[in-house]
N, C-alpha and C positions, 0 to 999 in steps of 0.2 A: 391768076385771073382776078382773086378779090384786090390785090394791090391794085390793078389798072384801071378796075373799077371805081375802086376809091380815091383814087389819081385823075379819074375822069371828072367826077363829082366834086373834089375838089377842087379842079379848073372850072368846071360852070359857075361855080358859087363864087372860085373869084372876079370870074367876069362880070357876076350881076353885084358885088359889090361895088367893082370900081366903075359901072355905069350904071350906078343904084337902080337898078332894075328892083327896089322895095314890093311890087306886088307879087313878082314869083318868091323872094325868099320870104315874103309872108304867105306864103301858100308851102313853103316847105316845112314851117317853124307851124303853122294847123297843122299840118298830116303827122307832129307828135306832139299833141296836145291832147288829153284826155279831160273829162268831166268824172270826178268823184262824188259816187251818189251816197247817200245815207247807207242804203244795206251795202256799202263796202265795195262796189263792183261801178267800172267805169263806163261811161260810154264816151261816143267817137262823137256826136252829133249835141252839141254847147243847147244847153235849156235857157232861155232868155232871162236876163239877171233882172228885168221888174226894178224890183223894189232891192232887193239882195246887194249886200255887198260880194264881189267878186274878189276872190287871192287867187293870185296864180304863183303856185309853188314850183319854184323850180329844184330840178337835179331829188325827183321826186322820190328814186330807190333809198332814199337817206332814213324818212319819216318813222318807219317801224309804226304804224298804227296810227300817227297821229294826225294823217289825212285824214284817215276814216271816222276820227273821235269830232273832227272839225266839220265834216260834211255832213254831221248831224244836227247842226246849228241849222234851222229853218229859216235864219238871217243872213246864212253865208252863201256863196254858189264855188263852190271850190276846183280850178282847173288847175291841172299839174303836167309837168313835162319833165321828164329826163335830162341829164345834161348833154346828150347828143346836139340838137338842136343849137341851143349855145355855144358849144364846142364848136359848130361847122364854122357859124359865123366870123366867129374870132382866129379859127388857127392860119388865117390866111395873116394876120397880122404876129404871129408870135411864131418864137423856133420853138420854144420849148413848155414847160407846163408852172416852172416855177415863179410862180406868181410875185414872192417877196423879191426879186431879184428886181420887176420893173416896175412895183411898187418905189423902189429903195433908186432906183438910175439918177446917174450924174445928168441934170442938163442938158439937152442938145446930144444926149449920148446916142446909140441907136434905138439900145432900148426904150430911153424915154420915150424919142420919137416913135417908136413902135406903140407905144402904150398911150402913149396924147392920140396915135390915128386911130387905135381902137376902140378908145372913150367916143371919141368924134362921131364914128362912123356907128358907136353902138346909139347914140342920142338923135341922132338923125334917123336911122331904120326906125328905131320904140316909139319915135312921134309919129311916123308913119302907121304902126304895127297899132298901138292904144287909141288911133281916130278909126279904125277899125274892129276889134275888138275890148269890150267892156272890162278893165280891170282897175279896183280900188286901192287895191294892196300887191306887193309882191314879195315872200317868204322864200326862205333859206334854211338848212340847218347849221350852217360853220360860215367863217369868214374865209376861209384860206384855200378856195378852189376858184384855179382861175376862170373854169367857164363859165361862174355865176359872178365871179368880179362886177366886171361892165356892163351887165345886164342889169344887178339889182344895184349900183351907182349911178347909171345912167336914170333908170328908172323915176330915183329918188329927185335928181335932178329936175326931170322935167316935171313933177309933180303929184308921181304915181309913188306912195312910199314902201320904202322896204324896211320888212321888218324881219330880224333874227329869230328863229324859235332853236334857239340852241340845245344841243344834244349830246355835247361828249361833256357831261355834267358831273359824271362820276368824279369829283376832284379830292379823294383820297389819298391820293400817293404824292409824298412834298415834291419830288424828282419831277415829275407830272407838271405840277402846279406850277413847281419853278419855270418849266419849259414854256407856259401858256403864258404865262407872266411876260417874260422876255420876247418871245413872237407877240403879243398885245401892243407891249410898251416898242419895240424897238422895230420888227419886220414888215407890218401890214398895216401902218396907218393908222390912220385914226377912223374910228367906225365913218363908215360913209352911209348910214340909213336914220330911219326912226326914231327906232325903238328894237330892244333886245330881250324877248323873255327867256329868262333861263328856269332851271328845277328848284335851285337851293339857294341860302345865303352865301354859299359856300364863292362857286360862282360869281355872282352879284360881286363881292367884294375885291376877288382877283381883277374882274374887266375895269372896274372903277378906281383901285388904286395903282391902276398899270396906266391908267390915263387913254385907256384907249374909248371911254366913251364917260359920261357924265351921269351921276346919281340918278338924274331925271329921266335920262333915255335907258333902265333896265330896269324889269319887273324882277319877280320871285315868283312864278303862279303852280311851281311844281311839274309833272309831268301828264301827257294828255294820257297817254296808253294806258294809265295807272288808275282810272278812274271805273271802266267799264270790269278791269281785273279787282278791285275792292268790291265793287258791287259780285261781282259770280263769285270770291271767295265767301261770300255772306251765306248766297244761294246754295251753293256748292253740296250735291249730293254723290256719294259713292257707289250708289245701288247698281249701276249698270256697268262698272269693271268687274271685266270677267278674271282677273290676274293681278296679283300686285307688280308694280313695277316700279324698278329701276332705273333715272335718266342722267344721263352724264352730260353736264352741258358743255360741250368740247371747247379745248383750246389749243390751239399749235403748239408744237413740242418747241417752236421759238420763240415764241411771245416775249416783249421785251422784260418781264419781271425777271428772266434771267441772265439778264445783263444781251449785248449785243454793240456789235461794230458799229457805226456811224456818229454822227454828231450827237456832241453832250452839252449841256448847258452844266455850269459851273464845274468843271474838269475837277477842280480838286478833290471839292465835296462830294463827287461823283464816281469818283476813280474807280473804284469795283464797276460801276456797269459797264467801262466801257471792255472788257472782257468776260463771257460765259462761264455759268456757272458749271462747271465741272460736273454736278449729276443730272446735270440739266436733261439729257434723254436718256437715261436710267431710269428719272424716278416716272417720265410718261411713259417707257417702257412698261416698266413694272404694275403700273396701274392700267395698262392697256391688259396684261395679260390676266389680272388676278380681276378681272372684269369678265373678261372671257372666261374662265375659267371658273366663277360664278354662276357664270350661266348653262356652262354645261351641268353643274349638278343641279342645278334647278329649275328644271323646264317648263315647272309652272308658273315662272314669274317672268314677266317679260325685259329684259334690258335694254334698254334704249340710247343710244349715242347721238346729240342731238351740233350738229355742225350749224355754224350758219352755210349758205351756200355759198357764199362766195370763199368758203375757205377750202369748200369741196372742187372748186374750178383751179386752185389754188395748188402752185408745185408743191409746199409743201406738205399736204393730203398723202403723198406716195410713200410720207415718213408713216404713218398711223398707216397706208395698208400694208407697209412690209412687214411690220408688227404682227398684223391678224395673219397675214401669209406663215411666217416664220411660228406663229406660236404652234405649241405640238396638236393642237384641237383646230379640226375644220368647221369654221365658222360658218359655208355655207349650208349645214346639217343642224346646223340651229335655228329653230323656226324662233326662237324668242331672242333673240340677238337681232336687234333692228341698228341702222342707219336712217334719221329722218331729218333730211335737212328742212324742208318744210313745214315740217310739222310746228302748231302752232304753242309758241314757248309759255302762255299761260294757261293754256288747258293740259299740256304737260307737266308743270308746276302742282295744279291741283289733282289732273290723276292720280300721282307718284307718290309711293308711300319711303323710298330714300333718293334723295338728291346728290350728286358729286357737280361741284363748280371749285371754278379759283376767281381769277381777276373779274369777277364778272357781275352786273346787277343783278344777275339771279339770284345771287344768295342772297340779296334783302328780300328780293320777290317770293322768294321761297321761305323766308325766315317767317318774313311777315301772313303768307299764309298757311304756318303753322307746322312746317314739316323739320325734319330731321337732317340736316347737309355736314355731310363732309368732306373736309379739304384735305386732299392729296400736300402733306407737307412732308415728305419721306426725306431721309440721307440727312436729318439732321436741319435740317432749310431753314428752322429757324433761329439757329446760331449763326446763320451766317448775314454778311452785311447786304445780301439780294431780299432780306425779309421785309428789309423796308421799303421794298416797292410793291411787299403786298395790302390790297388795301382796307385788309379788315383785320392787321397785326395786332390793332390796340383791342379789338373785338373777339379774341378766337373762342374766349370764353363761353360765347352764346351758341355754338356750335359743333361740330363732331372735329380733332383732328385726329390724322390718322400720319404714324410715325413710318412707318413700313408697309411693306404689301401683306403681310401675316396681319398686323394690325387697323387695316384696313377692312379687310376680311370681316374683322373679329366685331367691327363698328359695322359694318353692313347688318350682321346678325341680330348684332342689338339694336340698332334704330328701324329693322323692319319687327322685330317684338315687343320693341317698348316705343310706340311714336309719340306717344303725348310728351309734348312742352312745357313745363311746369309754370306760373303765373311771371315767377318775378323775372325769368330767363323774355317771357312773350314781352312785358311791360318795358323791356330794356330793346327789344328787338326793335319793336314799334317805335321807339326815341329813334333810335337807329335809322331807322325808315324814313320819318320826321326829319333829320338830318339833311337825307340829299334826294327825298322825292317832297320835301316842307310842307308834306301831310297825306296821314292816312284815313283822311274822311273820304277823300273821293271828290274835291270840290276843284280841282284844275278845270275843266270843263268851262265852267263860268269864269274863271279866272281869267284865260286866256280870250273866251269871247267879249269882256269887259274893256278889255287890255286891247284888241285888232279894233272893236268898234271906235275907242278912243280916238285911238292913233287915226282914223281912217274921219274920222268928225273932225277931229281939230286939225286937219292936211286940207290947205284948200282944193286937192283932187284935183287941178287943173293945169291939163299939157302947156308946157310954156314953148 
């Protein structure tokens, strides 16, 4: 029934494409458009921009807070959409999702032609869509999804600029870096917008000596979500936990730090990842269970497994509950044994008196606000050549490792009896921090609204 539905709706859409029927599919591209208010919460009914400049962010589930840090700007009026919307429009022109493919077409190929009608068709709709609706800017967080391509290209074209607030900044791991390098320089073009703010130096220097964009078009102004989390760790009172706790801030038993099938960039130098690390579900095994098992002797303290959600919709989820299934303790008899995938991952950061992460910016977040984290590195992990795609190998010193499941254990007991962080271990964390969020005062905020107002003043803003 849903296929035929979605079969139906994608025939109407293509009809009113190809006899641009523009005011119904700008009455479909409203009905998912939302306004981001200051206190965090949206509404459906647009507040008139005045004086405000207006961004419409698209493919909006990306941001992680930094809607919300933006719509505090009393100079900004901030609308966001989904990538649904954009997606409808375009898949009447494309087979598939792989963007670098019609980026990259020969000439006259299908694909070109497919991707010359959807540039066309996106530039003709947006002239219609912006003589209607008020926008100054229009934001992204990545370059490499096709339902934002022709949306924020076209955009930029006719006169509405787009600007990156890039987001997968963490650029620790060389494997990593190499891959972005080689997609910058060689897959997706040359930047087609603005302006690009990124978090670090780190960043900055990749996009700019990949040639995919020019010194001028990238900032440095650090991260927005990090700004309102420095401020509450300052505030930050313990007086109202009733329990100490426990958060594990989860990661799939396949993540690629253990190597993995698919495409490599520089095969040679690579050659270990492109097969699994042998204890690779051993050692999440192991640390699922000596969690669990945790928690049943201690039921005054709460344990908390903190997923994102979409890893919870996600097949591989069924690996972590055969785990809990299979361990000899029924986990649903533990009332301090939680699952929260929504729970929010900076007031769980300061809750928590021990932290478990791996690949993940938590452990700066958590470093930086003063806690105890330890890393599941068992079976030996770090003599082998997967160590180097973790990305705090040159850092482990500043925090807990843990060799085994015994030894695991053994660091749980001590980081919830001795939490204090000694000065020179904090003073080294915080560089750390400085590193790939380019600072922990808390001033992205301004940074970023310096950096959109810019961009948005020196654009002469007008539909061509």
């Amino acid at each position: 029934m849903r296929n035929n539905i979605n079969h139906i709706a994608l025939s109407v859409l293509s009809y009113c494409i190809k006899y641009k029927l523009y005011f119904l599919l700008l009455m479909v591209v409203l009905l998912n458009i939302r306004e981001r208010r200051a206190n965090g919460k949206d509404r459906i009914l647009f507040s008139r921009p005045t004086n405000k400049i207006t961004i419409l962010a698209l493919d909006s589930k990306r941001y992680r807070g930094d809607l919300d840090a933006l719509a505090k700007n009393k100079r900004f009026r901030v609308l966001h959409m989904t990538q649904k919307a954009p997606g409808w429009l375009i898949k009447t022109f494309y087979k598939d999702n792989k963007l670098k493919k019609y980026i990259n077409s020969r000439e006259g190929s299908i694909e070109n032609i497919c991707h010359n009608d959807a540039l066309k068709f996106t530039v003709d709709f947006l002239r219609y869509f912006y003589s209607h609706i008020s926008v100054n800017c229009v934001t992204t967080v990545n370059y490499r999804y096709i339902e934002d391509y022709n949306w924020s290209k076209a955009s930029n074209m006719i006169g509405v600029p787009f600007i990156i607030l890039y987001r997968e900044c963490l650029l620790a791991v060389e494997r990593v870096n190499d891959e972005i390098f080689l997609r910058t320089r060689d897959r997706f073009g040359k930047f087609h917008g603005e302006h690009i703010i990124v978090h670090n130096q780190i960043a900055k220097k990749l996009f700019v000596s990949s040639g995919y964009c020019n010194e001028k078009s990238i900032s440095v102004c650090g991260a927005l979500r990090m700004d309102n989390f420095l401020e509450d760790i300052k505030k930050y009172s313990p007086d109202n936990k009733k329990n100490k706790i426990f958060t594990f801030f989860y990661y799939p038993h396949n993540m690629s730090i253990f190597g993995r099938d698919g495409e490599i960039v520089c095969k040679e130098k690579y050659q270990y990842h492109s097969k699994e690390w042998k204890h690779r579900d051993d050692l999440f095994t192991d640390l699922h269970n000596a969690i669990i098992e945790l928690a049943e002797i201690n039921p005054d303290i709460d344990f908390i497994i903190k997923p994102k959600l979409e890893i919870v919709n996600n097949r591989t989820w069924s690996f972590y509950e055969n785990i809990v299934k299979n361990s000899n303790i029924d986990v649903d008899k533990l009332g301090n044994y939680k699952v929260l995938p929504e729970a929010n991952v900076h007031k769980l950061i300061m809750d928590s008196d021990v932290i478990c992460c791996l690949q993940s910016s938590t452990a700066l977040e958590s470093a930086i606000a003063g806690k105890r984290v330890i890393f599941p590195l068992f079976y030996q992990f770090m003599d082998t050549p997967y160590f180097n795609n973790f990305a705090w190998k040159d850092h482990v010193h500043l925090f807990d490792v843990a060799n085994n499941k015994s030894h695991f254990k053994s660091l749980f007991y001590d980081a919830l009896n001795k939490p204090h962080i000694n000065e020179q271990i904090t003073n080294k964390r915080n560089i750390l921090f400085d590193t790939y969020f380019d600072s922990n005062k808390g001033t992205a905020f301004e940074k970023y609204s310096k950096v959109i107002e810019s961009v948005v003043a020196n654009n002469k803003n007008t539909i061509q």
